[in-house]
N, C-alpha and C positions, 0 to 999 in steps of 0.2 A: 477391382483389387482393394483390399483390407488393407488400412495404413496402420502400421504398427504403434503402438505406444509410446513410443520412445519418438517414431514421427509426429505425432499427435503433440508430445509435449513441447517437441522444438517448432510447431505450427505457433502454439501458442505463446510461446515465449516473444512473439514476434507481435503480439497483440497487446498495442500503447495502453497504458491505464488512461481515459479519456481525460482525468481531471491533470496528470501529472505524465504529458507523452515521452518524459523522455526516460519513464522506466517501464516495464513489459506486466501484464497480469503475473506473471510466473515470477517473476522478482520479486513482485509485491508480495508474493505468499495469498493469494486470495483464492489459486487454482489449489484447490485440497486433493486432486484425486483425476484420474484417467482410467478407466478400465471398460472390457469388453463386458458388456450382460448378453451372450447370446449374440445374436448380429448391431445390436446398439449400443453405440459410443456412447458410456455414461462419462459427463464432465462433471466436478464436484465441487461449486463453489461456497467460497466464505468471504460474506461482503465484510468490509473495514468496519460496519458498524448495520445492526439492523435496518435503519432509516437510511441507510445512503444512495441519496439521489440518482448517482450511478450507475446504480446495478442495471436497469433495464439496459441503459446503452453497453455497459460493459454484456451481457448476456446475449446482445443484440453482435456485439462485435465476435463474440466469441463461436456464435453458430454463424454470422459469415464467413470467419475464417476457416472452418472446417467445411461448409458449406461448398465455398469458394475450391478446395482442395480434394471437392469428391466422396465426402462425409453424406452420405444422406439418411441413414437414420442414426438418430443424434438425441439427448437428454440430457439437459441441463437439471441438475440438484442443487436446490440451496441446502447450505448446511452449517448450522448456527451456533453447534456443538462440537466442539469448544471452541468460543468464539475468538475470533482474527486478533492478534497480538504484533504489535510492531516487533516483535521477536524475528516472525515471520520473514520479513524483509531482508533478503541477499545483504550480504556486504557489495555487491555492484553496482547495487540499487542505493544504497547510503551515497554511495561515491557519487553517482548520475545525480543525485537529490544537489547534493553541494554543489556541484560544477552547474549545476541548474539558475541556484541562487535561493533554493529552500535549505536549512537544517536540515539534515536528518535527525531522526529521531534519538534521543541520547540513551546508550545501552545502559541497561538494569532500571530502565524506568519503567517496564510495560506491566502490565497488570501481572501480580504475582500473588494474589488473594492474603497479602498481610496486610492486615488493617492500615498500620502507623505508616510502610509505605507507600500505600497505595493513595493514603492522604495527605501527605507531602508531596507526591507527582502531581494529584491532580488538583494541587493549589500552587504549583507553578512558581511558586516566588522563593524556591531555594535551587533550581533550576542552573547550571551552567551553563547555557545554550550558545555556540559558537557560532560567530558571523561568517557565513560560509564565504562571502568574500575579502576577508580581511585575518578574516580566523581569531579575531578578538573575543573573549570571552565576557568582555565589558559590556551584556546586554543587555534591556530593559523591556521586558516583556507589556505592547502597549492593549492589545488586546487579547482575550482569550480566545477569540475567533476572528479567522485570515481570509482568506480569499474563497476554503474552502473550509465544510466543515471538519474537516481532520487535520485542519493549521491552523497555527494562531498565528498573530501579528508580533513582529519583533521591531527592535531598531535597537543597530549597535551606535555607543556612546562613544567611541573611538573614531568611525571610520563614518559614521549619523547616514551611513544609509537602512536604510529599511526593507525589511525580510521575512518570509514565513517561516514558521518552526514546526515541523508535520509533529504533532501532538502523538504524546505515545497512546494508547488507547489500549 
């Protein structure tokens, strides 16, 4: 039996991003596409950033999951054009991020191809970024780089614990 598309998408909604498990590839926006070519399940990804270490294991998770469910001809596409935008990211998946204990990512920062904004995002230090456990906006950005590479290090001055802030990209 042929698992429908609409199964296929709720398979993978079910499949943790490896660096951040408590939201799904499909939250993230990184799953671009599902569709039949003939008898194979083409899946159509867009990693968070060309170089991200993830992608084999996410790739790896995403054809066991299908695998696991009876998928057996199956195709993974990367796909780079147009590249992954924290746009992308559910509002459920913001939510999961804070109750986490990361930032989400702060709306109208993601790359929008205007010069002047796109160089005040990615200099960080006019930034409002919210302590997702205290919710203080009083924060001090100490690194540009977190735990991974699509967080940077924070610590709020209120509440002086210390947090990631998933980087818009």
């Amino acid at each position: 039996m042929v698992a429908g598309v609409d199964q296929v998408w709720a398979w993978l909604g079910e499949v943790p991003d490896p660096e951040i498990p408590v939201i799904s590839l499909t939250d993230l926006g990184i799953i671009r596409g599902v569709a039949y070519q003939g008898d194979t399940l083409v899946v159509t990804v867009t990693p968070t950033y060309s170089g991200c270490p993830a992608t084999s294991v996410i790739n790896f998770e995403i054809a066991k999951k299908l695998r696991d469910n009876g998928v057996s001809d199956l195709r993974l596409e990367r796909q780079l054009s147009p590249p992954w935008t924290t746009d992308w990211i559910t509002p459920e998946a913001r939510a999961a991020l804070k109750a986490y204990g990361i930032a989400p990512p702060i709306d109208g920062t993601a790359a929008d191809g205007v010069i002047a904004g796109r160089i005040a995002r990615l200099s960080g230090d006019n930034l409002r970024v919210e302590c997702p456990r205290c919710g203080s906006t009083a924060t001090e950005k100490v690194s540009q780089f977190g735990s991974t590479p699509c967080k940077a290090s924070y610590r709020c001055t209120d509440c002086l614990e210390p947090f990631d802030y998933f980087k818009c990209i």
